[in-house]
N, C-alpha and C positions, 0 to 999 in steps of 0.2 A: 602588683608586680610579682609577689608569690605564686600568686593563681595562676597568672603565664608563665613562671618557671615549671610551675607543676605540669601544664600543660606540654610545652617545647621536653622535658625528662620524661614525658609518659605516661602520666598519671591521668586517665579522663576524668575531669571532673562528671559527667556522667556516667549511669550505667551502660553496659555493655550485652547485646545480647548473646552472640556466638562466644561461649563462651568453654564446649564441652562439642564432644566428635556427632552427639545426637543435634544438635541445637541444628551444629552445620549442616546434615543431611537436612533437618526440615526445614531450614531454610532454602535448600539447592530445591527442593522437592516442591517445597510454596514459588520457589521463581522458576519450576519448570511449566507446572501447571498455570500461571499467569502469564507469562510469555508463549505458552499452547493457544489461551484465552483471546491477545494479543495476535497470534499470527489468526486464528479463525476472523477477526474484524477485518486484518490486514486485506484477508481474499476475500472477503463481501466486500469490500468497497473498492476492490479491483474487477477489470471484465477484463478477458480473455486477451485484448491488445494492451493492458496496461500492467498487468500481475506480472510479477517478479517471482520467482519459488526460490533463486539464490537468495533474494534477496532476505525473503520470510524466513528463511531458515538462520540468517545471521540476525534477527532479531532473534531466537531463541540463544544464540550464542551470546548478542550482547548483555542480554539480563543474566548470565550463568556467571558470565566473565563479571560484571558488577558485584556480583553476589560474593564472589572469593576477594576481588579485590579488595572490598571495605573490611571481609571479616579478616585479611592481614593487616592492612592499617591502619583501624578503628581504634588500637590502642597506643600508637606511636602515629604523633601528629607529624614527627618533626619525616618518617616515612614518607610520610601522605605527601607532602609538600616534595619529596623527590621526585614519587610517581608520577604528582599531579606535573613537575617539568619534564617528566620524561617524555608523557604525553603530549607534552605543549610542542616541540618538536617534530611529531609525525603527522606526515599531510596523508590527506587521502586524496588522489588524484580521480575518483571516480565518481563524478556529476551524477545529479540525484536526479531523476525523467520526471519526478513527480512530486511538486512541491511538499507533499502531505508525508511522502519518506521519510524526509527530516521529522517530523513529528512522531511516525511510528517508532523511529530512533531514541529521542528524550522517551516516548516513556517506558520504551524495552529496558533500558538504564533506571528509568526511577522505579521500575517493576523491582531490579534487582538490588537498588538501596533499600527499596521497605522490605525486600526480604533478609538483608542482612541485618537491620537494626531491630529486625522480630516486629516490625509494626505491619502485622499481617493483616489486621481488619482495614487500618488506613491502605491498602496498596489494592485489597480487592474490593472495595468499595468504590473507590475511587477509577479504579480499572473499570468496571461496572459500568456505573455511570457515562465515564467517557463514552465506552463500546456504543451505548445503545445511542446517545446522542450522534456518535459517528453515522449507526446505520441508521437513522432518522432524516439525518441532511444528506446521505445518500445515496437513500432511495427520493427524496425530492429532483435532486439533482441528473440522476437517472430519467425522471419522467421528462425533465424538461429535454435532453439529448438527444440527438439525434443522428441518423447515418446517412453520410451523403454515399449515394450508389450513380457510377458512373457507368453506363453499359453503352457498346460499340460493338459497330456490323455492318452486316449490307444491307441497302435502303429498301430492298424487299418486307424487311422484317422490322420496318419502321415505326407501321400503324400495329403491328401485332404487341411490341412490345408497349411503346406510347401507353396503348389498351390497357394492359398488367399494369405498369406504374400505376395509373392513375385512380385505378377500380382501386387498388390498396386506398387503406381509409388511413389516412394521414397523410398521405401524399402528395408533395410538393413539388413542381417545376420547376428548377434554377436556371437548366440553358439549353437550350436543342440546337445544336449544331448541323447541319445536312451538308454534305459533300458528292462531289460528281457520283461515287459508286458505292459510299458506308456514309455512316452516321453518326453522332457522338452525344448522349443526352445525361443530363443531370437531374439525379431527383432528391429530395430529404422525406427519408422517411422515420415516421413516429409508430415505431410498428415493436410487439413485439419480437422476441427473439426468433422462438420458432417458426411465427412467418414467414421473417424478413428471410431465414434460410430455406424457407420452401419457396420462395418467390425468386430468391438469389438461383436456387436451383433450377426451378423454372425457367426460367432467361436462358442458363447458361451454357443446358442441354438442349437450346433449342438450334435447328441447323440455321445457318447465318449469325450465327452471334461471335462474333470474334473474339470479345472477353468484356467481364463484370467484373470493376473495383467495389469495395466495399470501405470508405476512412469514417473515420471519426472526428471530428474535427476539432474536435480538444487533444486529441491525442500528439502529447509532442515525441517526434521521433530522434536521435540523436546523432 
């Protein structure tokens, strides 16, 4: 019962690291550079239709903001228990597109508790670790995706394009539509980047082509 009196007055029973104006900078300084470490994983395992740049940048913010939170109430519990209701109270009305956000979230925040409690080896080790496993599962994930390309026009320009999809090496037929005077065909391709946008360009500077979509089919739109 002592022990939690001591506790609830302020007393930690552990040590403390921020404990002096140096400590605090290299702490800010360890959870900028971790949260830098952190956003670079973020945009490798983003493509171009799913990267957020608001959003990477308020993961540097969330590990900054952890980082001062803990070193104000790491010595006053009975603080921390305000905070922690203060927080309990604010919604964020703004849906996450990509289940994996939330994840880059927890650990922009545990980036910024190992840097406040000074456990710098546990937070880059561990950040480490994560990262490579992240770009591991994907780049797997990557090979297996694929883009559905949908291109429409006039039926002149039917068998020319047919032609193109097909000769592409990965290329898959989903649906070929034909109509009295245009056409409408689906294909998946397993293609590199730079291909697929020299093949997308191809089609789409050609005369009769009306327009080429390009989806992803993971990609959830909001």
């Amino acid at each position: 019962m002592s022990e939690l009196m001591e506790i609830f007055m302020g007393k930690s029973l552990g040590g403390t690291y921020i404990l002096t104006g140096a400590n605090l900078c290299t702490s800010l300084l360890f959870s900028i550079g971790m949260s830098g470490f952190v956003m670079i994983i973020y945009r490798l395992c983003h493509d171009t239709l799913t990267y957020n740049r608001k959003f990477n940048m308020t993961l540097l913010m969330l590990s900054c903001i952890s980082t001062v939170l803990l070193a104000l109430i790491q010595n006053n519990p009975l603080l921390s228990l305000g905070v922690l209701g203060s927080l309990s109270i604010c919604r964020i009305r703004t849906n996450t597109k990509d289940p994996r956000d939330l994840g880059f979230i927890f650990w922009a925040v545990a980036v910024g508790i190992s840097s406040a409690v000074g456990a710098f080896l546990t937070g880059a080790v561990s950040s480490g670790v994560l990262g490579v496993v992240l770009l591991v599962l994907n780049k797997g994930i990557r090979k297996r995706n694929a883009r559905m390309v949908i291109v429409r026009g006039e039926n002149g320009q039917l068998d020319f394009v047919q032609a193109l999809l097909e000769n592409a090496a990965g290329s898959t037929a989903q649906s070929k539509n034909v109509f009295q005077d245009t056409f409408e065909l689906v294909y998946e391709l397993h293609v590199k980047e730079l291909e697929e946008e020299h093949l997308i360009s191809v089609i789409s500077n050609h005369e009769g082509i009306h327009g080429v979509n390009v989806l992803a089919p993971e990609t959830k739109v909001a």
